[in-house]
C-alpha positions as CSV (number, residue, x, y, z in Angstrom):
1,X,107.3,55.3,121.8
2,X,103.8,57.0,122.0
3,X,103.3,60.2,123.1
4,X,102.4,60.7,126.8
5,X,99.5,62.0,128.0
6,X,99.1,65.9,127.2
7,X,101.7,65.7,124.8
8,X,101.0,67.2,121.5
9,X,101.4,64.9,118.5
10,X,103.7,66.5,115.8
11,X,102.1,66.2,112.1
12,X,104.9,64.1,109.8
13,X,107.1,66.4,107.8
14,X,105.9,66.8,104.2
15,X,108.2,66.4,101.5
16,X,107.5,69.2,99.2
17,X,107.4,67.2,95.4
18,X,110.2,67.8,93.3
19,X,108.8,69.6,90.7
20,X,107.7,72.3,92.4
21,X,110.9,72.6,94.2
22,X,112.4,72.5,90.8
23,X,110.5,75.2,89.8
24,X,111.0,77.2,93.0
25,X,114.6,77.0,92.3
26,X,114.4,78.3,88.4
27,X,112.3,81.2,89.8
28,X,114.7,82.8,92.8
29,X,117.2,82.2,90.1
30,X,115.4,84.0,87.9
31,X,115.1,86.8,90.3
32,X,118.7,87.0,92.0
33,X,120.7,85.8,89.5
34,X,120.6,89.2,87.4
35,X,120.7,90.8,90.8
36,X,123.8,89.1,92.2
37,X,125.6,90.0,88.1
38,X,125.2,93.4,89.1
39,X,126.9,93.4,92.3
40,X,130.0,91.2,90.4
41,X,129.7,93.5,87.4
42,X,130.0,97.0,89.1
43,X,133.8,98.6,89.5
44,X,134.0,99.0,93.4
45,X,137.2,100.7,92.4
46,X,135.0,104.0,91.3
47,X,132.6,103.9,94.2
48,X,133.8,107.4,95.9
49,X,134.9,109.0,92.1
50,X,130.9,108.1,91.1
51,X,129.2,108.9,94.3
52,X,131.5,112.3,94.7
53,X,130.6,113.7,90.8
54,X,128.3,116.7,91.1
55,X,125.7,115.0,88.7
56,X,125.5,112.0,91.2
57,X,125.2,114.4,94.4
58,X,122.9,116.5,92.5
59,X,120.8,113.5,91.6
60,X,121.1,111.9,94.7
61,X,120.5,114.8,97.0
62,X,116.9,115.6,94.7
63,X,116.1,111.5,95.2
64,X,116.5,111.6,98.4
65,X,114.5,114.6,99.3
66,X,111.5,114.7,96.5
67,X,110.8,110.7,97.5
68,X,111.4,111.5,101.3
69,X,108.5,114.0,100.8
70,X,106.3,112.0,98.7
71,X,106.1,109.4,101.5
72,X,105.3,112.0,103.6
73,X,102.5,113.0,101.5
74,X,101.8,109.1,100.7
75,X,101.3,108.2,104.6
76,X,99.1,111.6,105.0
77,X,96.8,110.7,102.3
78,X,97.1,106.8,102.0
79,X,95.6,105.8,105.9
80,X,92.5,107.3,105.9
81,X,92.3,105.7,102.1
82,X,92.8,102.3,103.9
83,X,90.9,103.1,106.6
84,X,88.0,103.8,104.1
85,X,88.5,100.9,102.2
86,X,88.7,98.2,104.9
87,X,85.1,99.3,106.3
88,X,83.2,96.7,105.9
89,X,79.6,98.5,105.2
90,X,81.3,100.5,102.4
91,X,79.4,100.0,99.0
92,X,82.1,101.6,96.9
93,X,84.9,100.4,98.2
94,X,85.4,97.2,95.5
95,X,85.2,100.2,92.7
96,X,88.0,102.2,95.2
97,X,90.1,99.4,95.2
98,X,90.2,98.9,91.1
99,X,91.2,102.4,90.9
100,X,93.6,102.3,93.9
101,X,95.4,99.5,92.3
102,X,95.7,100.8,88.7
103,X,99.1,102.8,88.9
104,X,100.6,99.3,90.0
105,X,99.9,98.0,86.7
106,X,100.0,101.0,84.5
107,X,103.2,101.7,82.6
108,X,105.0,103.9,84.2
109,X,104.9,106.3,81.2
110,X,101.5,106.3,80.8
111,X,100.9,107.8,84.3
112,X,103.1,110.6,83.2
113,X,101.3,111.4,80.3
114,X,98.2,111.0,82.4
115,X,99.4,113.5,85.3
116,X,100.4,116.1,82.1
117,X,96.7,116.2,81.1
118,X,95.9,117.0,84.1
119,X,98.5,119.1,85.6
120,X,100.0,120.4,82.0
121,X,99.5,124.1,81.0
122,X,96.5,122.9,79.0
123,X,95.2,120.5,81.2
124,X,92.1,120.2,83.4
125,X,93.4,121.0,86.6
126,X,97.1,123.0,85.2
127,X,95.5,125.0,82.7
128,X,93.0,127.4,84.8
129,X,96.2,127.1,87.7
130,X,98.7,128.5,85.1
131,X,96.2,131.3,84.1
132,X,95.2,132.3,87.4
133,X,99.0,132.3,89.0
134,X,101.0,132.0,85.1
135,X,102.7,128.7,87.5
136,X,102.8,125.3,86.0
137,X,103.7,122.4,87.8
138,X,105.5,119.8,84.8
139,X,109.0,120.4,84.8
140,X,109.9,121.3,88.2
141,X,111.1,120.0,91.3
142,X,107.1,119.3,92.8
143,X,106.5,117.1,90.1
144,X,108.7,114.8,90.7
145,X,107.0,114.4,94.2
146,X,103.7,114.5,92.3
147,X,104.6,111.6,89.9
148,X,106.5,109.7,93.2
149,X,103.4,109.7,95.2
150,X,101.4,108.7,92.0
151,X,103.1,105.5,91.7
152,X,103.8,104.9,95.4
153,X,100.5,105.5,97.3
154,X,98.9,102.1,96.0
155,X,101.6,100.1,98.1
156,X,101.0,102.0,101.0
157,X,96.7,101.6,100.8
158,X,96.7,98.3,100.0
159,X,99.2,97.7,103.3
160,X,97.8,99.2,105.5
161,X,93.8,97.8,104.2
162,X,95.7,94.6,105.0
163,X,96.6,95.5,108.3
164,X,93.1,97.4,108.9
165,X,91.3,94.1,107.8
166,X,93.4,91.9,110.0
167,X,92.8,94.3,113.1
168,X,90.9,92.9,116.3
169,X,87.7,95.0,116.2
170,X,87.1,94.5,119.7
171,X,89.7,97.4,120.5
172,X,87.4,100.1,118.5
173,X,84.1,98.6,120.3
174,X,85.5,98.8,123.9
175,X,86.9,102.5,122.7
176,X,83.3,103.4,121.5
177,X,81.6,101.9,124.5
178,X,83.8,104.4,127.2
179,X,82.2,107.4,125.1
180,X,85.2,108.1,122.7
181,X,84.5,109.6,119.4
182,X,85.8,108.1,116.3
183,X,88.6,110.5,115.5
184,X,89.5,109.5,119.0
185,X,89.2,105.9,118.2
186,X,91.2,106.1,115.6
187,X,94.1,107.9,116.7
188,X,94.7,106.7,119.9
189,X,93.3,103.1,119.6
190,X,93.1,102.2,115.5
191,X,96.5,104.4,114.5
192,X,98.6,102.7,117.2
193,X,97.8,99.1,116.4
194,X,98.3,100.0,113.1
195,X,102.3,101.4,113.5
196,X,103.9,97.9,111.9
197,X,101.2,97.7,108.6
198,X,101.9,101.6,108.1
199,X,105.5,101.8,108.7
200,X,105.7,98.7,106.1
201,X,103.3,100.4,103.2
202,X,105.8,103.3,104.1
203,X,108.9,102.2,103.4
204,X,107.4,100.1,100.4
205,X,106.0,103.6,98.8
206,X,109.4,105.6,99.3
207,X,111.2,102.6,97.7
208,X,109.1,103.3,94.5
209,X,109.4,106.6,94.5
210,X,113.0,106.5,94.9
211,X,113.2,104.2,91.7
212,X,110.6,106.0,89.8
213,X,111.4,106.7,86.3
214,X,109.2,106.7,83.5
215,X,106.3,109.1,85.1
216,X,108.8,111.2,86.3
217,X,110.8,111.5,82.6
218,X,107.4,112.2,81.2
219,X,105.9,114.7,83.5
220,X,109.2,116.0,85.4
221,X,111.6,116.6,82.5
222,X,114.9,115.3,83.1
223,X,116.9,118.6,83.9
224,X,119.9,118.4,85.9
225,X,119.8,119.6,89.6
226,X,116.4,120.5,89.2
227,X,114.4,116.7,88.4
228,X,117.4,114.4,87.7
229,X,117.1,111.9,90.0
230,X,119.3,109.0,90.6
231,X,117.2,106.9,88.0
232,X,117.7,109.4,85.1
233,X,121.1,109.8,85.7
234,X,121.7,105.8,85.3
235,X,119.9,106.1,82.2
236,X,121.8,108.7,81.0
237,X,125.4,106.9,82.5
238,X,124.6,103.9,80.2
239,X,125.6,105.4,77.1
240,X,128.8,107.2,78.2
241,X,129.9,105.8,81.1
242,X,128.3,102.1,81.9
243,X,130.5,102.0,85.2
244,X,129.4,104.8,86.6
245,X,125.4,103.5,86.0
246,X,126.4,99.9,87.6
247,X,127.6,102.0,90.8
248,X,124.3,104.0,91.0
249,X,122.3,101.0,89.8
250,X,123.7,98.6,93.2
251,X,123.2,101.3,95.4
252,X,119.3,101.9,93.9
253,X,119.3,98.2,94.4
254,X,121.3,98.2,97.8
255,X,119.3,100.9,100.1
256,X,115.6,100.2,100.0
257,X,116.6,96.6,100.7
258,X,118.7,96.5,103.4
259,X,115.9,99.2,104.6
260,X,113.1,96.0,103.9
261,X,115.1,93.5,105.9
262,X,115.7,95.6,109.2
263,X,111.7,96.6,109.3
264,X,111.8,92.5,108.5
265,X,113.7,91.7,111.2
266,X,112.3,94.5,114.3
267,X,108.9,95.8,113.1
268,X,107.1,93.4,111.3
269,X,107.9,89.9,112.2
270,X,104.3,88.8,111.4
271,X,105.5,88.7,107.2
């Protein structure tokens, strides 16, 4: 029967070719299959004898608190990055980007030893700070959240730049037109519009921080109650006691993304 009048005509469904479905499907296998053997492979017996250990609660309390600070830090320091590199008329903001994007494919290791030459008693910014104070950051509790928000501030810029570059600019015109200074613009027009992109990049950079390991094992030390977090301590369960690392590993696994799929589901319905 043909469409009445008004009546919007549908486009046929595609059929999507079977190779690439084929390939789709080898690919989320790929990705939950290892996933889904560590949920099957950890002793759910042991959850409360694992989570209730002092090296666990040590571990876990210093996770939760040095990457609940680093996205603290991340958010603080990360929007006006964004901001920055979303504006159109900025020259440098290609070159920004490159460098912005770097700790997401440096090894992790690397951007320890690259924080100890600059934070290490010898190193360009540590050295004159240890001789001035005889303080140095490696080592200690703050450089955990100093590696954390190394690796974790990319996700967050590059977020909300998304968000920025997506934003009707019409808002920040009107808001300039009534006499409002920028900072005003941005904080009561710009920041608001913004919630969903920042709360996203936000929850993406604590995730990474909470799973950081090999900056923080190379410029944090791996001492225990003092920069043990619950990565380290799965390492270290791996060669005496595997059950106890599958338990830490699920709930590594388990948090940030049942965190992902509520913000999915209530703050950012546009992914």
């Amino acid at each position: 029967m043909p469409a009445g009048r008004g009546t919007p005509l549908r486009p046929p469904r595609e059929r999507a070719p079977w190779p690439l479905l084929a390939a789709a499907g080898l690919a989320l296998l790929w990705l939950t299959v290892p996933l889904l053997g560590l949920v099957a492979r950890a002793p759910w017996a042991r959850l409360g004898e694992v989570l209730g250990s002092t090296p666990a609660r040590q571990a876990l309390a210093l996770s939760a608190g040095t990457a609940g600070l680093a996205t603290v830090v991340v958010v603080l320091l990360g929007v006006p990055l964004a901001w920055l590199l979303a504006r159109p008329r900025s020259r440098a903001a290609g070159w920004l980007r490159a460098l912005v994007t770097v700790p997401l494919i440096l090894p992790p290791v690397v951007g320890g030893v690259a924080l100890l030459s600059v934070w290490g008693r010898s190193g360009l910014l540590g050295g004159p700070l240890h001789d001035l104070t005889g303080w140095a950051l490696p080592f200690t509790p703050w450089a955990v959240v100093v590696a954390q928000v190394f690796v974790g501030l990319p996700f967050l810029v590059l977020s909300v730049e998304g968000s920025l570059r997506a934003l009707d600019r019409r808002h920040e015109e009107v808001s300039a037109t009534l006499g409002a200074t920028g900072w005003q613009t941005f904080t009561r027009v710009t920041l608001p519009l913004l919630a969903p992109g920042v709360l996203a990049g936000a929850v993406l950079a604590w995730a990474r921080a909470l799973g950081e390991f090999g900056a923080t094992i190379t410029f944090a030390g791996n001492f225990p109650g003092t920069t043990r977090t619950v990565p380290l301590q799965v390492y270290l369960s791996l060669e005496d006691d595997p059950g106890a690392a599958l338990v830490l590993s699920v709930l590594l696994m388990g948090v940030p993304l049942v965190v992902l799929l509520l913000l999915r589901g209530r703050w950012t319905a546009r992914w």
